[in-house]
Backbone as a ProteinNet text record, in pm:
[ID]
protein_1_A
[PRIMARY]
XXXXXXXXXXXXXXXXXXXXXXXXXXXXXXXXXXXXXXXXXXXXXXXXXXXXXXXXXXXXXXXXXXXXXXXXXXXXXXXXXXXXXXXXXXXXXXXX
[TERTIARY]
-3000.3	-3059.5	-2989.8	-2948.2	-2900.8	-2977.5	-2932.3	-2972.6	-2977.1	-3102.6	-3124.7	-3103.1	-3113.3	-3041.9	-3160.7	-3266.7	-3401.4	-3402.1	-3398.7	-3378.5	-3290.4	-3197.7	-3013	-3071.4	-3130.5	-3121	-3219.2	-3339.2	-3422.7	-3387.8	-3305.7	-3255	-3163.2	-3057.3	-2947.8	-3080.8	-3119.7	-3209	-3251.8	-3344.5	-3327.2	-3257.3	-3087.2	-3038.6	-3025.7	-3063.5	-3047.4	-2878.2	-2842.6	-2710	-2682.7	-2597.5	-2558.1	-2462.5	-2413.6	-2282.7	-2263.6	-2186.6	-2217.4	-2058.1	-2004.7	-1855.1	-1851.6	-1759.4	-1727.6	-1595	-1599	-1500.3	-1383.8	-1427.5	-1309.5	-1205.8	-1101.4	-976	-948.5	-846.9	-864.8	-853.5	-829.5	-767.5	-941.8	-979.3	-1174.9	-1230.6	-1185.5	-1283.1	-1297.5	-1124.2	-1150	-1161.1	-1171.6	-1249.3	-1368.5	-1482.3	-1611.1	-1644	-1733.3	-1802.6	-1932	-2005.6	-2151.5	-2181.2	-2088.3	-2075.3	-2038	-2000.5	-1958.6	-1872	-1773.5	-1706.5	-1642.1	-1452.5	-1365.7	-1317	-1306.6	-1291.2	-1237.1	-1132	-1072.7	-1067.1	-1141.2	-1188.7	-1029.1	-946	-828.9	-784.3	-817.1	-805.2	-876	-998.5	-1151	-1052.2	-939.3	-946.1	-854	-805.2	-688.4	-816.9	-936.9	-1039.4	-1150.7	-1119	-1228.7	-1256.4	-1154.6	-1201.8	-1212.5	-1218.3	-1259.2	-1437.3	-1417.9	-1588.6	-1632.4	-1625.6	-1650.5	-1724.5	-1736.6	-1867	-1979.1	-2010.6	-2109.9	-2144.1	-2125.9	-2150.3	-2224.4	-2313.7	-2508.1	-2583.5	-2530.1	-2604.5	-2588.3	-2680.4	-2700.8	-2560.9	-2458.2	-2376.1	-2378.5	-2369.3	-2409.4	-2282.8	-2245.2	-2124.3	-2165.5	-2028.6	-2067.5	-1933.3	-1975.5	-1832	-1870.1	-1822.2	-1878.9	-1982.4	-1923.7	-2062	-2118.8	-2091.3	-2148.1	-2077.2	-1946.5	-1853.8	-1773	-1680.9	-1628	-1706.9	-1809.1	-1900.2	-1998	-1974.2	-2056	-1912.3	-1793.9	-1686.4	-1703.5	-1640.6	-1673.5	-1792.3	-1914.6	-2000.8	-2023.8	-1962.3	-1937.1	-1820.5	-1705.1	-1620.5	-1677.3	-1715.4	-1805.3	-1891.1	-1969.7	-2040.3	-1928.9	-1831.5	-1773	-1721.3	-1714.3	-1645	-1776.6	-1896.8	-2000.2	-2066.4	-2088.1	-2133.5	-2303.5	-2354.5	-2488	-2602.7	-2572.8	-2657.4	-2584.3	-2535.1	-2438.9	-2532	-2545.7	-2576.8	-2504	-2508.4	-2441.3	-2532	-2479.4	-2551.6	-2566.3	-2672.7	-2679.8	-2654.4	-2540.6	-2519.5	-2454.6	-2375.1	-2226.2	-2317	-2254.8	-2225.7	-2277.7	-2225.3	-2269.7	-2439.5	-2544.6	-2640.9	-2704	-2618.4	-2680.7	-2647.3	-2565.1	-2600.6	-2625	-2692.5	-2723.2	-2882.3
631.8	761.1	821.7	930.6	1002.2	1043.7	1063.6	1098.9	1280.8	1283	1425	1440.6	1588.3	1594.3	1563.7	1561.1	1541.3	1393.3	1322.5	1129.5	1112.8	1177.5	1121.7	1191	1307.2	1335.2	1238.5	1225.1	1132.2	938.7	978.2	838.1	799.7	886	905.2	940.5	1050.8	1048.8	917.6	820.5	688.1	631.7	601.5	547.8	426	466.1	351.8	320.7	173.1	134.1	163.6	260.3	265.1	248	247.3	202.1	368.9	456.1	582.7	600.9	671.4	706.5	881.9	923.1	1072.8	1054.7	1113.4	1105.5	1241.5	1320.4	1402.1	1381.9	1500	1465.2	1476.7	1378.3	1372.6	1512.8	1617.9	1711	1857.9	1762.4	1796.5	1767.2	1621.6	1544.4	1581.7	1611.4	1639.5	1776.1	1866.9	2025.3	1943.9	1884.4	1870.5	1748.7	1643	1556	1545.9	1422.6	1408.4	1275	1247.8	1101.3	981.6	991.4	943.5	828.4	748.3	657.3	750.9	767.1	845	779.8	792.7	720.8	819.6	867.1	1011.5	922.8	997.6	936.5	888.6	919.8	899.5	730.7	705.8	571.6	466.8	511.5	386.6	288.7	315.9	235.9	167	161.4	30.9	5.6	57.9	-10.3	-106.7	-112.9	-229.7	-351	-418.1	-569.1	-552.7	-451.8	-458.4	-408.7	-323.9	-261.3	-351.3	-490.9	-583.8	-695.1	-643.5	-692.5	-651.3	-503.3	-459.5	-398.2	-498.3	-464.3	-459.1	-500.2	-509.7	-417.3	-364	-284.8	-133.3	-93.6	65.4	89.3	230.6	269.5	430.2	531.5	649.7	721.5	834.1	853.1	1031.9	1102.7	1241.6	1318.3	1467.6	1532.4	1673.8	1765.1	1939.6	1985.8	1959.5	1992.6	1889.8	1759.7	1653.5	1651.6	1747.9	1687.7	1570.9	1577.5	1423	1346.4	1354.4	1205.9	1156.1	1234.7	1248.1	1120.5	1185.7	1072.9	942.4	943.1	805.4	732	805.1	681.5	622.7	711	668.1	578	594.1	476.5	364.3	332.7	249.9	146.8	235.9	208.5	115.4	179.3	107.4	-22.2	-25.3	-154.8	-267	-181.4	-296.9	-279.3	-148.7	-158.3	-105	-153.6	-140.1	-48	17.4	100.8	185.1	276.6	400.9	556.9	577.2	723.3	820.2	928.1	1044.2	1206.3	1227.5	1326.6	1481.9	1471.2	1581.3	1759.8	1798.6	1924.2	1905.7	1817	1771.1	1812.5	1774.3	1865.1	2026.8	2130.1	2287.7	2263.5	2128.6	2138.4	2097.1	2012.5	1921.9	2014	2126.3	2231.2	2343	2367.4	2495.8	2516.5
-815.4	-785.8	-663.6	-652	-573.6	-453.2	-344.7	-237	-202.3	-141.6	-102.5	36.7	93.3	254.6	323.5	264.5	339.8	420	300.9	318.5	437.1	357	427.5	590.9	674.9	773.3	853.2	768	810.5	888.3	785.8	815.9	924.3	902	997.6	1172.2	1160.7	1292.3	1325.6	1258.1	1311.9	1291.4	1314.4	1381.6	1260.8	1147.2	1037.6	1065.4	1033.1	986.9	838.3	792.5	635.7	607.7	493.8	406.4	403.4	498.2	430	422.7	352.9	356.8	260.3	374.7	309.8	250.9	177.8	15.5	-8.5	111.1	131.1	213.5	204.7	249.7	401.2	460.2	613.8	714.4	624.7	687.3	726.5	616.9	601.9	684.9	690.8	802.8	935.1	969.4	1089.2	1154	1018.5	1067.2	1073.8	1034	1036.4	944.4	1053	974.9	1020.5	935.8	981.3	1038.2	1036.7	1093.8	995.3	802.5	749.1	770.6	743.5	742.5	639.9	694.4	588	493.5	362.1	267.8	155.3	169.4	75.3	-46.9	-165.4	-295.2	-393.5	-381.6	-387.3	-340.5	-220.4	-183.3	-232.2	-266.9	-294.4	-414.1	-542.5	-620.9	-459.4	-371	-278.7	-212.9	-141.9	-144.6	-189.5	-300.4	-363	-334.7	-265.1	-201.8	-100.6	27.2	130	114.1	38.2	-13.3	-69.5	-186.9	-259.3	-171.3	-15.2	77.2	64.4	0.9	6	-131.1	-219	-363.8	-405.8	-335.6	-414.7	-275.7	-239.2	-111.8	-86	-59	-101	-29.8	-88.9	-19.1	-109.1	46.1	20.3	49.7	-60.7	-44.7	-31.7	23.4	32.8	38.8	29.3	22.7	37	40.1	58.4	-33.5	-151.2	-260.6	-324.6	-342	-430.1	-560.7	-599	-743.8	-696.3	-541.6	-588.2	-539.8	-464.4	-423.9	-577.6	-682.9	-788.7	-843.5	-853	-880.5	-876.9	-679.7	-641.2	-724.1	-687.4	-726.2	-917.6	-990.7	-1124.8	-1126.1	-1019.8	-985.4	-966.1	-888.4	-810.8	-873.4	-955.7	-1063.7	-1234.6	-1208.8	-1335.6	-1289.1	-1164.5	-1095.4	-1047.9	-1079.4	-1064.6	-919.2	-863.9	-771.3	-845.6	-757.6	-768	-731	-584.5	-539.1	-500.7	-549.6	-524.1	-535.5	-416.9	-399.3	-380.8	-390.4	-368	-323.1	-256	-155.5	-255.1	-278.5	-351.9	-301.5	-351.8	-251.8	-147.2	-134.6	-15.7	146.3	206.7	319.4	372.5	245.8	209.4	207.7	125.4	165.4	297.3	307.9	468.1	554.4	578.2	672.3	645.9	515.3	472.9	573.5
[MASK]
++++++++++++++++++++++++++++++++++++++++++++++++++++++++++++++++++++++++++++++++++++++++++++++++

């Protein structure tokens, strides 16, 4: 199940530890992030055994609108990950 900006701000305000990674490109990131872990969706397949630590554990992915974090996590998902969220409405919602 996908994540809404409501949860995701809630959470982030306390200070939760997450698996969170933004899925856009570095040149994105560093006009503006939310505090993500960068992870340009392009890279995740040379990522998989470093991520293959946290394969059964929620990991929330995000991007401007939610089409490539919608990607990643059907990636993710074919490789057997388990709790893959995706931020519904990228970024454009989390500061709308």
């Amino acid at each position: 199940m996908d994540i809404k900006v409501l949860e995701l701000k809630q959470r982030l305000n306390k200070g939760e530890n997450l698996n969170f990674f933004d899925v856009r490109e570095p040149w994105e990131y560093s006009e503006f992030n939310i505090g993500a872990q960068l992870m340009p969706l392009t890279s995740i397949p040379d990522q998989l055994i470093e991520l293959s630590a946290i394969k059964d554990q929620e990991i929330i992915v995000h991007c401007k609108t939610g089409n490539r974090s919608n990607q990643a996590k059907i990636f993710l998902e074919s490789k057997g990950f388990t709790q893959v969220r995706s931020l519904l409405g990228g970024i454009d919602a989390f500061m709308g």
